[in-house]
N, C-alpha and C positions, 0 to 999 in steps of 0.2 A: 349486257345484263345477265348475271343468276339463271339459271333453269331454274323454275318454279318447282316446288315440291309436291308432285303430286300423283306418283306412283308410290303406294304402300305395297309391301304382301309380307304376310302373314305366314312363318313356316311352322305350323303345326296347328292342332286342333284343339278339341276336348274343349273344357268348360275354361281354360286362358285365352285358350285361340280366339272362339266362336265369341265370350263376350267383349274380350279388345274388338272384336272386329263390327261387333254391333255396338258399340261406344263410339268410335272412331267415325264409322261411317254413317250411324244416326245424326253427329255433328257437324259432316258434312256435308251429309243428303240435302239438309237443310239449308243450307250454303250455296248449293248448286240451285237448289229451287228459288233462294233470292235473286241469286244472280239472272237467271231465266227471265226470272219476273222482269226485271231492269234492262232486258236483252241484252245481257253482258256476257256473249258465248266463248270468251275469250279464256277465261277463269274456271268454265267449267269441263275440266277436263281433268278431275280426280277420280283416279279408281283404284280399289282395296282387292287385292286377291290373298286366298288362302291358298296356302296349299296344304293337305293335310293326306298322311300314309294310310290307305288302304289295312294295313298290315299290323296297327298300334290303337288298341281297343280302351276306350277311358275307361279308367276305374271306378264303377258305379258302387261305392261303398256308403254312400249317402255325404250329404256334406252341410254345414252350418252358416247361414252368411252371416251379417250385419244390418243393420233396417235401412243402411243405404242401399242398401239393393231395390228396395221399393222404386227409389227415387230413380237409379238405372234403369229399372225393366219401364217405365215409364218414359222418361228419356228414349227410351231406343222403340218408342211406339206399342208396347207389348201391352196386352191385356191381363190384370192380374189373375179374372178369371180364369183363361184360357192358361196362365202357368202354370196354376195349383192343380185343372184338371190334368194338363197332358204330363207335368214334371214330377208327378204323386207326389207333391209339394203338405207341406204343413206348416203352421206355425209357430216359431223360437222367439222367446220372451227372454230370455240370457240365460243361464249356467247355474244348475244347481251345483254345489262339490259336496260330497261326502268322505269323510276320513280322513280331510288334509291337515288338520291340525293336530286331533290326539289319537287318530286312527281309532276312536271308541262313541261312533256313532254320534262324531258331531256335525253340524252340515251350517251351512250359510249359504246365500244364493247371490248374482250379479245380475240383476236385473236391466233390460235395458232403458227403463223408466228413472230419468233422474231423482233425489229425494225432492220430497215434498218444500217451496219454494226456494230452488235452490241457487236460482239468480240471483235474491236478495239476505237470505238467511242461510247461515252453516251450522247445521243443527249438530253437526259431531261432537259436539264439546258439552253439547247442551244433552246428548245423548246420554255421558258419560256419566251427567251426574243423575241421572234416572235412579231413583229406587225401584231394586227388584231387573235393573237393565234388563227389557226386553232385545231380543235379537236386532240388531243394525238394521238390517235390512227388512225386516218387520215393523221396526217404530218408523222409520222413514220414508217406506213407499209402499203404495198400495198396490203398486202391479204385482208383489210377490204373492198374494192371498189367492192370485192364480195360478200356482202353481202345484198346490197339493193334490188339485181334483182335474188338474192338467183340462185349465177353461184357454178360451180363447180371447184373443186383446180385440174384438169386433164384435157387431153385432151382424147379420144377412143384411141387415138397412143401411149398414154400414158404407159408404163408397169402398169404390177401388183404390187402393194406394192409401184408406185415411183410417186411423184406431184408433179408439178409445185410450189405450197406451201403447209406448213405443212397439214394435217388432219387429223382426225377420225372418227369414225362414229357415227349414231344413227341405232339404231336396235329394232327390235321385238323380246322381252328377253326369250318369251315360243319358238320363232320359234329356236333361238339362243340354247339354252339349246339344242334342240333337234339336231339341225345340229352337233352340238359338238359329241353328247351322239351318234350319227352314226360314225365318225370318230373316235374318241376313240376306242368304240368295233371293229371296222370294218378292220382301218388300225393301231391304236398303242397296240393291244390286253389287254386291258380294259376286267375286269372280270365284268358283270354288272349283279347285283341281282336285285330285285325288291322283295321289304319285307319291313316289319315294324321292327327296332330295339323296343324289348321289355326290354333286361335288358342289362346290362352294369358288365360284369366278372373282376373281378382284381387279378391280381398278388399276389405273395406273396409281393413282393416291392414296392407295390402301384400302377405298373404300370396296363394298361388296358391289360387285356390277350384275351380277346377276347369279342364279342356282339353276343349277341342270337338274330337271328331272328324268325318271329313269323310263317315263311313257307320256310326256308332253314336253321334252327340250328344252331349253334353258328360256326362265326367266326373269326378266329383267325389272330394277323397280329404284326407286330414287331414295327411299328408306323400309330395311327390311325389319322386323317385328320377330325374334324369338319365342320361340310360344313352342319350343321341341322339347320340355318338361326335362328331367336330372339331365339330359343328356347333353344340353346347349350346344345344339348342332354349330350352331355359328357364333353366341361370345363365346362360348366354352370351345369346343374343336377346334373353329376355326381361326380364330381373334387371342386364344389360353390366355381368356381375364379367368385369373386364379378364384377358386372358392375360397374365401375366409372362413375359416373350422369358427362355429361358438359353441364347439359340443363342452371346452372348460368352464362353460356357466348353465348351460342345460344340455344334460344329459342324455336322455334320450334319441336314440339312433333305428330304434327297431319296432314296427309295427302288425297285430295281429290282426286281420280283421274279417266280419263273419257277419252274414243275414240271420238273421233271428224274424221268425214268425210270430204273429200273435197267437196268443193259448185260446182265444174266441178270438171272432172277427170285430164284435163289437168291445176289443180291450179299449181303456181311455190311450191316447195318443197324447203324450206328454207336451206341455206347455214351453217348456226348455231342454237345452241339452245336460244331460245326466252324465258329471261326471265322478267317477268312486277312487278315491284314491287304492292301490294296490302293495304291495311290500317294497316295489324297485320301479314304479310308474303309476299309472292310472287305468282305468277302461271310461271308455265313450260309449253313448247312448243316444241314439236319435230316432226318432219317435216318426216315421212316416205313415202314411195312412193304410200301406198293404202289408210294412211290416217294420223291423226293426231296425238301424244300421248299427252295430257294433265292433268296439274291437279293444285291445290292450295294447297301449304306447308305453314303451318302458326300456332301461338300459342295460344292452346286451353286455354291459360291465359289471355289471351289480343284479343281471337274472340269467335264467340258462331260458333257451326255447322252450325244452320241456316244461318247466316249471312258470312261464309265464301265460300257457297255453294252459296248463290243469285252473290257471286263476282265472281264467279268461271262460272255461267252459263251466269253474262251480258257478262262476256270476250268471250266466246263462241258464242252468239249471235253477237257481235259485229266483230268476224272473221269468220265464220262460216255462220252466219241468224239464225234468230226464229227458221225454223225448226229443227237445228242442236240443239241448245239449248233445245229443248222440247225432243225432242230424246234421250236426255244426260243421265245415269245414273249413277251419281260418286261414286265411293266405294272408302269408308274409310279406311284409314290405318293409325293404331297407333304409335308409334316409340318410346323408351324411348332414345334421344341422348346422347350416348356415348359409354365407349368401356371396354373390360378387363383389368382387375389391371396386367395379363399379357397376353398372348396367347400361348407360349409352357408350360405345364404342365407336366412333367414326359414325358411321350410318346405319348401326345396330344398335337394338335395342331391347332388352329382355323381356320377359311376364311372365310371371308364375312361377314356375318351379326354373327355370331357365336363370330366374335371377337369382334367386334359393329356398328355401326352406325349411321352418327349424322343428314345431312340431303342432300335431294340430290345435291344441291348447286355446281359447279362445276366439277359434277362427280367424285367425289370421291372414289364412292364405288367399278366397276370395276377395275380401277390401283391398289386399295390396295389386287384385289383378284391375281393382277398379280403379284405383289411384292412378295408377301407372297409364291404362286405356287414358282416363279422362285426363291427363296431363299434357298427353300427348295431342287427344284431341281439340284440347283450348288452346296448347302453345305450338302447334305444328310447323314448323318453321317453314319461313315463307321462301328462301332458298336453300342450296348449301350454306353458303357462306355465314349465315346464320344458325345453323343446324349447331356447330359446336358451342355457340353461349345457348342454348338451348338444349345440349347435353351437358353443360355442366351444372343446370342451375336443375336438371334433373337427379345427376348424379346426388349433388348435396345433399336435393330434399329429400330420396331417399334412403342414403346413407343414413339419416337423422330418423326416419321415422324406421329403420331397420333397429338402431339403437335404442329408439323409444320401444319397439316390441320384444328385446332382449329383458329391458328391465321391467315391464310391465309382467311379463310372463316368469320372470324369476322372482318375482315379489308375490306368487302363489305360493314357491318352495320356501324362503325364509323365514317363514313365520313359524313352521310346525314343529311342533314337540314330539312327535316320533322318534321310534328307536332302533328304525331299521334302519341300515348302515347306508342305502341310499335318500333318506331322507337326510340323515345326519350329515353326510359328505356336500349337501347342499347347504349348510348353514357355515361350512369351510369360509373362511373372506376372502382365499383365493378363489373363489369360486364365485363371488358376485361383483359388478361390473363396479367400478369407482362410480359411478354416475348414479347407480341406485342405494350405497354405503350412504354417499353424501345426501340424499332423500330421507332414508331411513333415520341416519342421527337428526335430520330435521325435524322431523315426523315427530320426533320423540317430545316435543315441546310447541311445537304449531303442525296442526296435521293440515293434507293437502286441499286446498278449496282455489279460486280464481288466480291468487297468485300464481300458480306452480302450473299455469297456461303460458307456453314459452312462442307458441304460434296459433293464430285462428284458425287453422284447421289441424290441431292434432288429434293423431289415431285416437288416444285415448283421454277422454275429460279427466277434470280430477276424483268428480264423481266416483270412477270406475276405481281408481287407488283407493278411493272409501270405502268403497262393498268388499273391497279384498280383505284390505286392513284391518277394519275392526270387527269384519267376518273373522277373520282369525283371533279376534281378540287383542288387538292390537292398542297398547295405552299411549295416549297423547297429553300428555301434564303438565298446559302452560303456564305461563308465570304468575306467580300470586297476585300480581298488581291488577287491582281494578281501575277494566276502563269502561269510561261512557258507551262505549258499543256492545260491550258485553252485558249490561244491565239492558240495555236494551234489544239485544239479540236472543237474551232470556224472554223478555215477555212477547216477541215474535214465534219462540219455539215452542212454546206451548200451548197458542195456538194452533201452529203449524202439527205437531203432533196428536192434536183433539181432530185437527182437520183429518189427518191423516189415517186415524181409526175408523172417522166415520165414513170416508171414502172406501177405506176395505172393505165395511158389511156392504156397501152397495153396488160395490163392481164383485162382488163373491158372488149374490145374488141376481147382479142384471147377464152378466156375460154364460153366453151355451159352453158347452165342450167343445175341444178341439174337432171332434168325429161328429161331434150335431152341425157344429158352422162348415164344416169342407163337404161332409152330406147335402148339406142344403148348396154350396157354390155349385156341387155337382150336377146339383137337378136344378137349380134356377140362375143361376151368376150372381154376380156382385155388381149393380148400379155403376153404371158409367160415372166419373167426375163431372 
């Protein structure tokens, strides 16, 4: 029979390592405590080590998730309390943009609240014919009415894990990592090394048989876990699965980024992440409770450092003041965007930045570290001999949702009427993917609602192509023939839209500030579930 599969280890750290490893092992702490229960001591003999460098300090630049993280930090046993206080955590309601359309102070937002019933009515078409068209995302969901005065999706009464509208958070990603890196060892028994891998042992069969470190020896494990960020100590070094460049569809390679203080302590702490569009990229905005995380993502083709850095510290002065701006120190960060031709290799397996990277743009990067954990964790293979139909049915699904977040994130740049030379270079057709041309021409006569869900769990609803879409002003002109559902999806939407006004005066007025609800979690918690 098979060796059973039940050494992991983890070679690297930071917020990919620590939350693969609290995914991983929260799903089979659980495992081993059934098995206990039924005295089946035979099964329980799974253990997850890290090993993580001494020497390689995570980049606390602040970071964005997705409101599945809720559902994670719960899963892996964690108190939402206890995150917000120790990870000076806040909370992200989706993505304001500014300037991505006509660069003359127009803005739209992505909220992570879908529209108003949007299981059974597609209000976009009903939107269109609105006299006086209010904003998208203003006549369709009320969770945006939170966002001018930068309120919160909770109330203190509120449980743990449960809002009044969707959300997520923004985080301090070095404080992050570490709150993990205690939970894991502390309550999911997480074997934690601190060492430098030096070499990389292999199998007779090509598989990895074990990693030398360079002050605890070599060791050994039955599937190891990349988690060693751009450098892919082991599919990249050691296994050369080549990076596929998509820098020909987004551009962006170069990143500035810089703590920004608040100008009073009691500034509002923004609701969502703020992003401004710029001449040849954007800047980022995230709003945490002691301070600000910033920076300017944009292409070292189409800007110089200089000049991306003067745009990066007027936005700064201009939210911030002169002194914050003069105080700034932005550090650079490189990026080549894109990702592995696959991610499981024999008995490797990537996260994070390991598998690739394209840019921050929607946050992308933590879901995919969740994906990846939980995939692994539900489909662990129960031998070898099974591990490779279990990395291909890996590779696929994330080959596909890598291609879902190429098009998702380049259908921000298609739509603007700018006339700066790298906005313009993006509306190129060589420069957008077959996959979202054929979208677009769709769009152009049935825009996206239920159909244009090709699997039950993808990255992005259709929802989320709506708020882009018609955020940018995007026209949908379907066919002149009246049908039965249309007259009737008329006299639902105008309900849906009277509904939807009157839930905004009441969530403006019932919900605190961001800085009144994480004040009060500070001093009293959040209600256990």
């Amino acid at each position: 029979m098979s060796k059973k599969i039940s050494g992991l280890v983890i070679v690297g750290g930071g917020t990919a390592g620590w939350l693969s490893a609290g995914v991983i092992a929260a799903e089979h702490a659980i495992s081993q405590n059934a098995n206990q229960e039924h005295g089946d001591q035979q099964d329980n003999q799974f253990q997850l080590t890290l090993i993580e460098s001494p020497d390689i300090k995570t980049i606390g630049v602040g970071e964005g998730t997705w409101p599945s993280m809720r559902t994670t930090l719960n899963k892996m046993g964690l108190s939402e309390t206890d995150f917000i206080r120790e990870c000076t955590a806040s909370f992200k309601q989706g993505t304001e943009f500014s300037g991505w359309t006509t660069g003359e102070n127009d803005n739209y937002t992505h909220p992570f609240t879908a529209p108003q019933g949007y299981n059974e009515t597609n209000l976009a078409p009903h939107w269109q014919e609105l006299q006086g068209r209010p904003r998208f995302d203003q006549a369709v969901s009320h969770q945006s009415v939170l966002f001018p005065d930068s309120r919160a999706p909770k109330q203190i009464s509120t449980p743990e894990y449960a809002g009044t509208v969707n959300y997520g958070y923004h985080l301090d990603a070095a404080k992050f990592a570490e709150f993990l890196r205690k939970h894991c060892v502390e309550k999911l028994g997480v074997k934690h090394i601190k060492a430098n891998v030096i070499a990389v042992n292999s199998a007779e069969n090509g598989d990895i048989a074990s990693v030398t470190t360079d002050s605890s020896g070599a060791i050994e494990g039955d599937l190891f876990i990349d988690c060693s960020g751009s450098r892919a100590l082991l599919l990249g070094e050691h296994y050369r699965v080549p990076l596929r460049s998509k820098k020909q569809f987004l551009f962006n390679d170069t990143a500035l980024a810089a703590q920004v203080p608040y100008v009073n302590p009691d500034d509002p702490i923004a609701s969502c992440t703020l992003s401004t569009a710029q001449t040849a990229g954007w800047i980022w905005d995230i709003g945490l409770p002691s301070r600000r995380g910033t920076g300017h993502v944009y292409s070292s083709a189409h800007n110089s450092q200089e000049n991306a850095t003067a745009e990066l510290l007027s936005y700064i002065e201009r939210t911030a003041g002169a002194q914050a701006a003069a105080d700034a120190e932005p550090r650079k960060i490189n990026f080549d965007p894109g990702h592995r031709a696959e991610f499981w290799h024999k008995n490797c397996v990537a996260i994070g930045m390991s598998a690739g990277f394209i840019e921050p743009l929607e946050a992308s990067a933590l879901i995919l570290v969740e994906l990846s954990s939980n995939m692994i964790a539900e489909q662990l293979p129960a031998n070898r001999e099974m591990m490779d139909l279990v990395a291909k049915r890996f590779n696929d699904k994330f080959l596909y949702r890598w291609d879902r977040i190429i098009d998702f994130l380049k259908l921000h740049y298609i739509l603007n009427r700018r006339q700066d030379q790298y906005w313009r270079d993006h509306l190129d057709p060589s420069s957008i993917p077959d996959s979202l041309q054929e979208l677009i021409a769709l769009w152009k006569y049935q825009g996206p609602w239920h159909r244009d869900t090709n699997h039950t769990d993808e990255m992005f609803p259709s929802a989320s192509f709506q708020y882009v879409l018609y955020g940018m002003n995007f026209e949908t002109n379907p066919s002149t023939t009246i049908r039965r559902s249309d007259r009737l999806g008329r006299e639902a939407a105008v309900n849906l839209f009277q509904k939807n006004a009157k839930q905004r005066r009441e969530l403006e007025m019932a919900m605190p500030t961001n800085r009144q609800l994480i004040e009060k979690i500070n001093t009293y918690g959040l209600q256990k579930i």
